[in-house]
C-alpha positions in Angstrom: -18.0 -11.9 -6.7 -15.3 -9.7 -7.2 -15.1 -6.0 -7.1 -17.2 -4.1 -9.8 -14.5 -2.2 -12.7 -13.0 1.1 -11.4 -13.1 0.3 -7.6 -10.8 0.4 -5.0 -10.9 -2.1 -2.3 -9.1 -2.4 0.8 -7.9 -5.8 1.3 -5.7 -4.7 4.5 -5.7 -1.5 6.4 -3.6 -1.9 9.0 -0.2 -0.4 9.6 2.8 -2.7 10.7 5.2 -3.9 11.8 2.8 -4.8 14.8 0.2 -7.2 13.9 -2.9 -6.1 14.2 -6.0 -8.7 15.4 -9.0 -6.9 13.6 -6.6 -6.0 9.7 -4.2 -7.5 7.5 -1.4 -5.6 6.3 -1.3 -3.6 3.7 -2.5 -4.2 0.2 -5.4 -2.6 -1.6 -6.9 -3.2 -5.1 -7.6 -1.3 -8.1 -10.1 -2.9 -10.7 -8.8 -1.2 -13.9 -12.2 -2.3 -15.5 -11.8 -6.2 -15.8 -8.3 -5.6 -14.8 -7.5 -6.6 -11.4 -4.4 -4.2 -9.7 -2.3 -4.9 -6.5 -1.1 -1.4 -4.5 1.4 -3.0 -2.0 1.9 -6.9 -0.7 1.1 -6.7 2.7 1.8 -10.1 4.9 -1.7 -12.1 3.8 -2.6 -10.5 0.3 -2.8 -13.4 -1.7 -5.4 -14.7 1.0 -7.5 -11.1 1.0 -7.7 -11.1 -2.7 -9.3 -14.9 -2.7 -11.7 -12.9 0.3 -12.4 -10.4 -2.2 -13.5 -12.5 -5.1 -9.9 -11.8 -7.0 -7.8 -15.2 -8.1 -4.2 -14.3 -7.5 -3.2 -15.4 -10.8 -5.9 -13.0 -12.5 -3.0 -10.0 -11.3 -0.7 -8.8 -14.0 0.5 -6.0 -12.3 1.5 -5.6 -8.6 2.7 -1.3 -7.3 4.5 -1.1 -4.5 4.9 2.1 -3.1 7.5 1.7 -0.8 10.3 -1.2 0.6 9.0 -1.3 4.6 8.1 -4.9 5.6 4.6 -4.4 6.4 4.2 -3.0 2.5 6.0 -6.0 0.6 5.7 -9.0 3.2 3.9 -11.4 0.7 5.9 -11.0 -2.3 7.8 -14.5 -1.9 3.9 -15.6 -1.3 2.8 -14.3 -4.3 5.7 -15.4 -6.3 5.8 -18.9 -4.7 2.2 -19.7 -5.1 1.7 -18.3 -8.7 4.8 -20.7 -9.6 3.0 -23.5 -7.7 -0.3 -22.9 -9.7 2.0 -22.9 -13.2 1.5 -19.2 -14.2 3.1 -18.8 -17.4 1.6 -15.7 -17.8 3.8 -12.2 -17.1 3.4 -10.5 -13.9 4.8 -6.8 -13.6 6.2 -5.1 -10.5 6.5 -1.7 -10.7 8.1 0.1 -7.1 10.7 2.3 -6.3 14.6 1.8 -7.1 15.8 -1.2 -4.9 12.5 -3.3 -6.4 14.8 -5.2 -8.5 16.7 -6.0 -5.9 14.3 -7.0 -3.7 12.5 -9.4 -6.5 15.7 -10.4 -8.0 16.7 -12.0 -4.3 12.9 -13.6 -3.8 13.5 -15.1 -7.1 16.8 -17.0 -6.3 14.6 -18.2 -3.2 12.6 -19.9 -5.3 15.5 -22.2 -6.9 15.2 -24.5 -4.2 11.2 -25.5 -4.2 11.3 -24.9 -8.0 13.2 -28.1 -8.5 11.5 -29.9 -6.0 8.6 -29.4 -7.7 5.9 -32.1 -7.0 8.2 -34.7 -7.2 6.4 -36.0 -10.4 9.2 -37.4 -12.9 9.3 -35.3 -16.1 7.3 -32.3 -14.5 8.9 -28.9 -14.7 7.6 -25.8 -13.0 7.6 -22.7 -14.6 10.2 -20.6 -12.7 9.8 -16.7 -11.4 12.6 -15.0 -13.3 10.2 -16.5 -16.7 7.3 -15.0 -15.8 8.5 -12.1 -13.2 9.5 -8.5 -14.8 10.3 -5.3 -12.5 10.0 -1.9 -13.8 11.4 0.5 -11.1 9.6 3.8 -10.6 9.9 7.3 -9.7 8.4 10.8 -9.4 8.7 11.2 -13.3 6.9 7.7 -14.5 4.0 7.7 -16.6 2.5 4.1 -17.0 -0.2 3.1 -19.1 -2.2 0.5 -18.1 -5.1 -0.1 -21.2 -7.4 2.6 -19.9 -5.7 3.5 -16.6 -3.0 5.9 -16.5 -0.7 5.5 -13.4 1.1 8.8 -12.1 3.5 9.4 -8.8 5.1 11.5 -6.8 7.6 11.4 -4.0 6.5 11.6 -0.2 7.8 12.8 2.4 7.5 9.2 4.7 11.6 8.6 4.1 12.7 12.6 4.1 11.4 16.0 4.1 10.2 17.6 1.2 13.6 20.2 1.1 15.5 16.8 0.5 13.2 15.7 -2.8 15.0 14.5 -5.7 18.3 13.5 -3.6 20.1 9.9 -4.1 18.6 7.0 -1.3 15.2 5.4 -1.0 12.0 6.5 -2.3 8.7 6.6 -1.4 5.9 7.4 -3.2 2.5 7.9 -3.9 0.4 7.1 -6.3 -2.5 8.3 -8.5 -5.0 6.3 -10.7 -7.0 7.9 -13.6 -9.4 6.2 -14.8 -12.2 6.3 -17.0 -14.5 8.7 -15.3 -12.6 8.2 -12.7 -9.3 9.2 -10.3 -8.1 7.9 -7.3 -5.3 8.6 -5.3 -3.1 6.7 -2.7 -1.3 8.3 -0.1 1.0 5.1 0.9 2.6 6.1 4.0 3.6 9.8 4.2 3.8 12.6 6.4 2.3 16.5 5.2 3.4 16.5 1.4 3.0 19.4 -1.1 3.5 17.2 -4.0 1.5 15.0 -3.0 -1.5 17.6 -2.9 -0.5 18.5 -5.9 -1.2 15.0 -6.9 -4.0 14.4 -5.6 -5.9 17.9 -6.8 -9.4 17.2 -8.1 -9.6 13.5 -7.2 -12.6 11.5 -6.8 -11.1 9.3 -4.1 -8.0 9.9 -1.9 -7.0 6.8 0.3 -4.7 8.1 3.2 -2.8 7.0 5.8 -3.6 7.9 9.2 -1.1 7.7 12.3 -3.0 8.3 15.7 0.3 9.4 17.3 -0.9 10.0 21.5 -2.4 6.1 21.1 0.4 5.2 19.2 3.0 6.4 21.5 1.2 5.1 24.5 1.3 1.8 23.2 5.5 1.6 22.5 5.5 3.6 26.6 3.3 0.7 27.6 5.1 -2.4 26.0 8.4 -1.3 26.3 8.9 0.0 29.4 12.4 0.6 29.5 13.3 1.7 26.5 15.5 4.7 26.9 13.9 7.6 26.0 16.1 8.7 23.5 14.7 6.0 21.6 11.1 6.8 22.6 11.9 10.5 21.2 13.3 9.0 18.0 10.2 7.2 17.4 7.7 9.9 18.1 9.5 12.0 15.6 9.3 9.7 13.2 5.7 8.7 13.8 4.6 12.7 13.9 6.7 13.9 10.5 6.6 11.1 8.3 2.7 10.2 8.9 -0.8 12.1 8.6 -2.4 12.8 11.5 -6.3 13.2 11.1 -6.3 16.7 10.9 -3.4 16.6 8.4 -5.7 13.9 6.3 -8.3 16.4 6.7 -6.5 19.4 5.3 -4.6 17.4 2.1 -8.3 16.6 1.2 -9.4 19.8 1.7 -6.9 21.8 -0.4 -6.5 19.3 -2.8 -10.4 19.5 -3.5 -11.0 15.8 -3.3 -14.6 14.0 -3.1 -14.0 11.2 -1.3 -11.4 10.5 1.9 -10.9 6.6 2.8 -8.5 6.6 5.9 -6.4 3.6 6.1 -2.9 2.4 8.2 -4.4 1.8 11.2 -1.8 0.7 14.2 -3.2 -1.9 16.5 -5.8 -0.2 19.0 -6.7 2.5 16.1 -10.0 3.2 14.8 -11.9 0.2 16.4 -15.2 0.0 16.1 -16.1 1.9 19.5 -13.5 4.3 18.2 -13.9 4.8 14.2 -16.3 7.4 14.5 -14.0 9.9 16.5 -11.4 9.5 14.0 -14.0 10.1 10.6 -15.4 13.7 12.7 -11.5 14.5 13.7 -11.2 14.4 9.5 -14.8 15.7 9.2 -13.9 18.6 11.0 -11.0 20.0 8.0 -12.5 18.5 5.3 -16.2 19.0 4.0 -16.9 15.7 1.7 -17.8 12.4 2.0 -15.1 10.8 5.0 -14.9 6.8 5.8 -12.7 4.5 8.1 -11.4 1.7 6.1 -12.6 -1.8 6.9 -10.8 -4.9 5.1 -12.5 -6.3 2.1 -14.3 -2.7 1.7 -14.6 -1.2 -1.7 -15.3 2.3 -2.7 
């Protein structure tokens, strides 16, 4: 069965590039009534939307909030297989500059099992670049989606907030109004002003969460000798361009949200002997409704 209209589900709440043994990368679905929405193609998407009731070729649009591996992993997947299954039908990608790219590349991929096909003489499949279309996206898009309204705003997971606006890569966040409805998605960011300012009055924020003591613990522990000018690079990465609990906490808080869903989890993060810590470490800044993100979850 899948998700009722106007959900969110989490089809994979991990955070790569580690694998993680108890999530799937990231991906997450928005039922825009009937209307089923891909945020991000994390490594096994096209598997957790079959989990979650969804038929990949059901998915006319696919948001990508941002070009790191762990976020975009199954787009030769979902290309390949939808050419496989003879989708003829369009398929939008919307992401930030450097989506075109990305697809256009994937695409010419597909050249070589294209003509292969099934071997059956006569038989022609339909090819990508047919069916395929990328719109590339910024802080200033408006999108309308039938009755959803798609709206974005840069984060601060690539650069800090005084460098906003500049030329290089984006990421963003992304907001989903609804009928009745609003939702927004962190994607991966550290503290962001716009993107409290997105998020203001939503019924549902989804939002990253970096545990960064574990986190760091776990690079110490399985590289030993790395240098540690390398283990200071990645700390400041891990503690500026993610949200720590607290931080989650206080974005909902000040934004006035309902509803936190925390997602990203490294490997070792929010187990079950450990979710609960990491919902009253949110608890504890933020006064509504808190819950740890499980795959295949809707909300």
């Amino acid at each position: 069965m899948s998700p009722a209209p106007f959900t969110f589900t989490t089809l994979g709440t991990a955070g790569g590039p580690m694998q993680n043994p108890l999530r799937s990368q990231p991906a997450h679905l928005v039922m825009n009534g009937d209307r089923p929405v891909l945020v991000d193609c994390g490594e096994g998407a096209m598997g957790q939307l079959k989990r979650a009731g969804v038929e990949f070729k059901s998915v006319q649009e696919i948001f990508l909030t941002h070009h790191h591996f762990d976020h975009i992993g199954s787009l030769f997947a979902c290309l390949g297989v939808n050419m496989m299954t003879m989708r003829r039908d369009p398929l939008v990608i919307y992401g930030p500059p450097g989506t075109r790219a990305i697809v256009d590349g994937l695409i010419a991929a597909c050249d070589v099992p294209q003509a292969i096909g099934f071997g059956v003489k006569g038989q022609t499949l339909p090819h990508p670049r047919d069916f395929t279309q990328v719109v590339e996206i910024d802080a200033s898009s408006r999108i309308e989606l039938g009755a959803m309204v798609v709206t974005a705003c840069e984060n601060t997971h690539y650069r800090a907030e005084s460098e906003a606006g500049q030329p290089g890569p984006l990421s963003l966040s992304l907001r989903f109004d609804l009928p009745g409805r609003s939702l927004v998605f962190t994607g991966d960011t550290g503290p962001c002003q716009a993107l409290e300012d997105l998020a203001r009055g939503c019924d549902l924020l989804v939002g990253e969460l970096m545990d960064l003591d574990h986190t760091m613990g776990r690079v110490r522990a399985t590289n030993p000798h790395m240098p540690e000018e390398a283990i200071a690079k990645i700390r400041a990465h891990l503690s500026g361009h993610h949200l720590s609990p607290e931080d989650l906490g206080d974005l909902a808080q000040r934004a006035g949200v309902n509803h936190v869903v925390a997602t990203h989890f490294a490997p070792g993060c929010a187990t079950p002997d450990t979710a609960d810590s990491y919902a009253a470490r949110i608890a504890a800044r933020f006064k509504g409704q808190v819950s740890i993100g499980a795959d295949l979850a809707s909300y």
